[in-house]
Rosetta silent file (secondary structure, phi, psi, omega in degrees, C-alpha in Angstrom):
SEQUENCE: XXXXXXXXXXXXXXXXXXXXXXXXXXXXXXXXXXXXXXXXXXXXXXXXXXXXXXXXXXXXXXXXXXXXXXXXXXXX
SCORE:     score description
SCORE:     0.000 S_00000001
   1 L     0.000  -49.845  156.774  -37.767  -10.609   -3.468 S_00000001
   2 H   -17.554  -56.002  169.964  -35.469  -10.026   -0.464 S_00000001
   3 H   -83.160   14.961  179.279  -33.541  -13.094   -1.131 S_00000001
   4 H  -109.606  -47.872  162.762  -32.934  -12.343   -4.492 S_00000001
   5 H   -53.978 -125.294 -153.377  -31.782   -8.915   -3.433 S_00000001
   6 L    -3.113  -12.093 -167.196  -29.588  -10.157   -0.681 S_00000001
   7 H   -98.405  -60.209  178.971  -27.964  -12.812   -3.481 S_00000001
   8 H   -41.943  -47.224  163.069  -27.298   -9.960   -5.449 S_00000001
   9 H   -87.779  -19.319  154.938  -25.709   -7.893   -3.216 S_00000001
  10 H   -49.818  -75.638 -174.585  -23.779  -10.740   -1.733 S_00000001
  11 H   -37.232  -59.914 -139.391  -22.542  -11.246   -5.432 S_00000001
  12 H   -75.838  -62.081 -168.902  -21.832   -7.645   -6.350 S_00000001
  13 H   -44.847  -18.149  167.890  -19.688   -7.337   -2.512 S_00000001
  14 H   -91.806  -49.557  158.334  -18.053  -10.142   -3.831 S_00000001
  15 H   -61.593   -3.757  168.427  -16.629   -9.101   -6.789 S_00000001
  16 H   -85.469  -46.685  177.660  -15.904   -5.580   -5.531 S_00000001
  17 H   -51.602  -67.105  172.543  -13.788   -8.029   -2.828 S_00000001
  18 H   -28.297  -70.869 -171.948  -12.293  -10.172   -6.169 S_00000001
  19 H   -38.907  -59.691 -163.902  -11.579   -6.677   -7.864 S_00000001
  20 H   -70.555  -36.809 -176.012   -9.660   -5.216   -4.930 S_00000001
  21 H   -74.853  -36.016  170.600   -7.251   -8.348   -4.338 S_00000001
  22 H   -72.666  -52.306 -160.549   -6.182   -8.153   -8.125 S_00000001
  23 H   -60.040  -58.208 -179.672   -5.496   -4.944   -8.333 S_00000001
  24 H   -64.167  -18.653  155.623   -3.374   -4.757   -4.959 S_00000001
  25 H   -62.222  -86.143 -162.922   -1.570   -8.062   -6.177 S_00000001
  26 H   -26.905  -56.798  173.428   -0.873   -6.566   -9.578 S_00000001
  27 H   -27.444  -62.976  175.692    0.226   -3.440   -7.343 S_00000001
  28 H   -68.150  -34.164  155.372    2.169   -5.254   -5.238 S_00000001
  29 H   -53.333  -51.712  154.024    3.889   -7.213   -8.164 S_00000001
  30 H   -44.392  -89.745  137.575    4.810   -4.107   -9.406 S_00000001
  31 H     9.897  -58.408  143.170    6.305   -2.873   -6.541 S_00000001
  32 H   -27.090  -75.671 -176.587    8.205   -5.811   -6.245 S_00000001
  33 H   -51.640  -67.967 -162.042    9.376   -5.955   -9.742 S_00000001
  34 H   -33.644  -80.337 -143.732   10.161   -1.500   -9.625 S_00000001
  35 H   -61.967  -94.242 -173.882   12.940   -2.506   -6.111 S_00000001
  36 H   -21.750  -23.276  171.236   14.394   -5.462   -7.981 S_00000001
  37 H   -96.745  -35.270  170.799   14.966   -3.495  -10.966 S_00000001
  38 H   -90.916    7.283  167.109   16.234   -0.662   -9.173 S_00000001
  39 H   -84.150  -51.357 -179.402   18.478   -2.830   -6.857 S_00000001
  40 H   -58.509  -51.392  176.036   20.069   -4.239  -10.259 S_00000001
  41 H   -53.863  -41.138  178.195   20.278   -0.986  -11.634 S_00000001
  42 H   -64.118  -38.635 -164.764   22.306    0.218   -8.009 S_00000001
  43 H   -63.248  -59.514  173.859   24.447   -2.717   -8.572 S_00000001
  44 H   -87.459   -8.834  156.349   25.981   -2.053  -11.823 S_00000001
  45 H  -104.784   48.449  107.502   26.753    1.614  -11.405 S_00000001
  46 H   -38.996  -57.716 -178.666   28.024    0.723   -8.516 S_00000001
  47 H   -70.407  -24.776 -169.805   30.077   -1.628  -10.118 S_00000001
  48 H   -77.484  -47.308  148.431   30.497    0.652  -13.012 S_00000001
  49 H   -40.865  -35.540 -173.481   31.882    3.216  -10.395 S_00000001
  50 H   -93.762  -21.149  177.642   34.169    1.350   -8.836 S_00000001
  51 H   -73.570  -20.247 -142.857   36.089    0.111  -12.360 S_00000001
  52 H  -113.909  -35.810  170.045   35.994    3.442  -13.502 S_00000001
  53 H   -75.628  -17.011  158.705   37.704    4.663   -9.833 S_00000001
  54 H   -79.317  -38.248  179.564   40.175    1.759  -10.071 S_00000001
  55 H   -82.185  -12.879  123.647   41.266    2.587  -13.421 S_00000001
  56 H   -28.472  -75.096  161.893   41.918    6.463  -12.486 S_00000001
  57 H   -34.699  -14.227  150.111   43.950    4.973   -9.199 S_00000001
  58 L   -56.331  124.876 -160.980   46.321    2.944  -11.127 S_00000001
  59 L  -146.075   17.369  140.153   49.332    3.980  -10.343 S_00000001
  60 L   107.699 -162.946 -158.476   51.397    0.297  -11.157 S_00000001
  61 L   -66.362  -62.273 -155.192   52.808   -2.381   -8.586 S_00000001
  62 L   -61.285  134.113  163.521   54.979   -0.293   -6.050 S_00000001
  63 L   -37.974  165.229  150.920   53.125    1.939   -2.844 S_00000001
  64 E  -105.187  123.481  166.544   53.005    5.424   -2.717 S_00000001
  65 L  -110.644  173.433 -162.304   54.902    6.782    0.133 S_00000001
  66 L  -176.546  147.833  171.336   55.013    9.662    1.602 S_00000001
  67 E  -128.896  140.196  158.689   55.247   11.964    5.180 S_00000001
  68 L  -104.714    9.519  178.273   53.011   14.919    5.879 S_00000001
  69 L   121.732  -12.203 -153.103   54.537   15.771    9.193 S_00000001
  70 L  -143.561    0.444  152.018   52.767   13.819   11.357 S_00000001
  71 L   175.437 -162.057  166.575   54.210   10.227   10.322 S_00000001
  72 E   -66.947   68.316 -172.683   54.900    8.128    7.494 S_00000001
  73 L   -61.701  106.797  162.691   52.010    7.384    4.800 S_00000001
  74 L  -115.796  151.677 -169.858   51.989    4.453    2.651 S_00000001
  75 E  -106.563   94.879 -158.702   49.515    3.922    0.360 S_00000001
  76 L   -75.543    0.000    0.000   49.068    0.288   -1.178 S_00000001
């Protein structure tokens, strides 16, 4: 009777073991996936930012110059 208990609870402790490594994979896959999506997501309005700050900042081929007092500015 002992050994039958002891197989039993060996079993159950193993699948409580089984249980816990899927779930913190799946967890961890998650996790994974969430930074990769928001790292894509930083990326294009980033990118989306920077098109939208070049095309305000056109201002055509030639510098902007300029002095405030304290030298010469130009501005490519």
């Amino acid at each position: 009777m002992d050994q039958i208990r002891s197989i039993i609870i060996g079993v159950v402790g193993l699948a409580v073991a089984v249980v816990a490594v899927l779930v913190f994979a799946t967890v961890g896959v998650a996790m994974i996936g969430l930074a990769f999506t928001l790292a894509g997501v930083g990326l294009v309005v980033a990118r989306l930012r920077n098109r939208s700050a070049m095309r305000e900042n056109r201002r055509g081929d030639d510098p902007h110059i300029w002095n405030d007092g304290r030298g010469t500015i130009i501005d490519m």
